[in-house]
C-alpha positions as CSV (number, residue, x, y, z in Angstrom):
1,X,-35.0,55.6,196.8
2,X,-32.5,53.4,198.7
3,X,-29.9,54.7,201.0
4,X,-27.9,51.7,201.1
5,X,-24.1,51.6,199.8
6,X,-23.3,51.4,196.7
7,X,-21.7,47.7,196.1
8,X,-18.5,46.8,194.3
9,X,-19.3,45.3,190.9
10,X,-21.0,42.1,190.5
11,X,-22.5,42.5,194.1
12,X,-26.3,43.2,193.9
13,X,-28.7,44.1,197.1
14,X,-31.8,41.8,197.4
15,X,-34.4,41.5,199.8
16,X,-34.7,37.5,200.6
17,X,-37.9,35.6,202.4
18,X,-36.5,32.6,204.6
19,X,-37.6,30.8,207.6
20,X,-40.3,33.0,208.7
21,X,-37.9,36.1,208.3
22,X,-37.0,39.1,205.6
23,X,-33.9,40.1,204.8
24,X,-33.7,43.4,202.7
25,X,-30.6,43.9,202.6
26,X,-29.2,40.4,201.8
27,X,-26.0,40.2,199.0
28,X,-26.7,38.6,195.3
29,X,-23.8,38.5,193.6
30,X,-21.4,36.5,191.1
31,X,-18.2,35.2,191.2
32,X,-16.2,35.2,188.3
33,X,-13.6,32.8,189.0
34,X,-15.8,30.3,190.2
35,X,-18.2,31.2,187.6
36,X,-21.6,31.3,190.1
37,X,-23.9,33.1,191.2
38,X,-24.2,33.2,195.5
39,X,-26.4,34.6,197.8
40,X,-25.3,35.6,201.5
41,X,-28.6,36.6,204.0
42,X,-28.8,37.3,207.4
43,X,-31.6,36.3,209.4
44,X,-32.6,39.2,212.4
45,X,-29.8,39.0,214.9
46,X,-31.5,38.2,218.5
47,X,-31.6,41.7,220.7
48,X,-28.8,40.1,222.9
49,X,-26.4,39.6,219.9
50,X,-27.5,42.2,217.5
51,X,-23.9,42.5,216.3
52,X,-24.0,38.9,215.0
53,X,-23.4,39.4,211.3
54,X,-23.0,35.4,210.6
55,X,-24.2,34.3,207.9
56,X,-27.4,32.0,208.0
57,X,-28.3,31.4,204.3
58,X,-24.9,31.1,202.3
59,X,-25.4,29.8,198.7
60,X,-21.9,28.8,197.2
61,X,-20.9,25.2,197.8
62,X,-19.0,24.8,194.3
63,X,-17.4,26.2,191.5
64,X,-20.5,26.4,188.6
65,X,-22.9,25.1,191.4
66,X,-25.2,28.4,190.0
67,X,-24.3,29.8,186.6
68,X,-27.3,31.4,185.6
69,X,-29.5,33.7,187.4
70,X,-32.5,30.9,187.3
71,X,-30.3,28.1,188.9
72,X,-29.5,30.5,192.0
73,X,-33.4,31.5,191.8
74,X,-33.8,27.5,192.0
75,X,-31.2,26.6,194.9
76,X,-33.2,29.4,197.0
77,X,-36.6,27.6,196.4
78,X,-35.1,24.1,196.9
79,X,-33.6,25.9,200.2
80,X,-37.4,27.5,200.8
81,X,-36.0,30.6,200.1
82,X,-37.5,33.0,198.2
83,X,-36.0,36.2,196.3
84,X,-38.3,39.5,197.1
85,X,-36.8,41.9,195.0
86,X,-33.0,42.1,194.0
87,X,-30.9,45.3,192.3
88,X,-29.7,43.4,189.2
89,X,-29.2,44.6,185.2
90,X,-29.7,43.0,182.4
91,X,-26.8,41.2,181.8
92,X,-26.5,39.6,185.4
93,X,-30.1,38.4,184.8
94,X,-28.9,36.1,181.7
95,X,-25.9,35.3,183.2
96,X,-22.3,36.2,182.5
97,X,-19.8,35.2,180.2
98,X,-16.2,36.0,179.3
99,X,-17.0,36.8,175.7
C-alpha cells in the first residue's frame, strides 16, 4: 500500500527507469489545455544537494506533443526511458477527450 499523497486530478505517481537510475515517485500526468500527456522525474539528488528537486527528465515541449497514453509511453523510450509502473485508470490509459 502506498503512503504517498494523494495527487490533484489528472496527476498520476509512476515509478520511471532512466540513465542508470529509478525514480518511484516520478509525476505522469495530463494537461488539459495543452491537451498532452507529460512526465516530470527526478534523478537521485547527490548527498551534497539532496534538496535539489530540479527536474532531469521533463516531457512537455508542445501543445499535443503526447495525446495519448502510447505516444508519452513512446517519447520515454525514444528518451531511453522506461515507465516501471504508473497509478493510472482507465480512461487516462485511452486518452482523454472533452466529450
Amino acid at each position: 500500500m502506498s503512503t504517498r499523497e494523494k495527487l490533484p486530478p489528472d496527476l498520476y505517481w509512476a515509478s520511471i527507469s532512466w540513465n542508470g537510475a529509478v525514480d518511484n515517485e516520478a509525476i505522469i500526468g495530463f494537461d488539459r489545455r495543452a491537451e498532452t500527456f507529460f512526465c516530470q522525474a527526478f534523478e537521485p539528488a547527490p548527498e551534497e544537494n539532496a534538496d535539489d528537486e530540479t527536474p532531469r527528465l521533463w516531457m512537455f515541449p508542445s501543445y499535443r506533443a503526447y495525446p495519448t497514453f502510447d505516444d508519452l509511453l513512446q517519447g520515454l523510450a525514444e528518451e531511453g526511458a522506461t515507465l516501471l509502473s504508473c497509478e493510472l485508470t482507465d480512461d487516462v490509459e485511452k486518452g482523454h477527450s472533452d466529450d
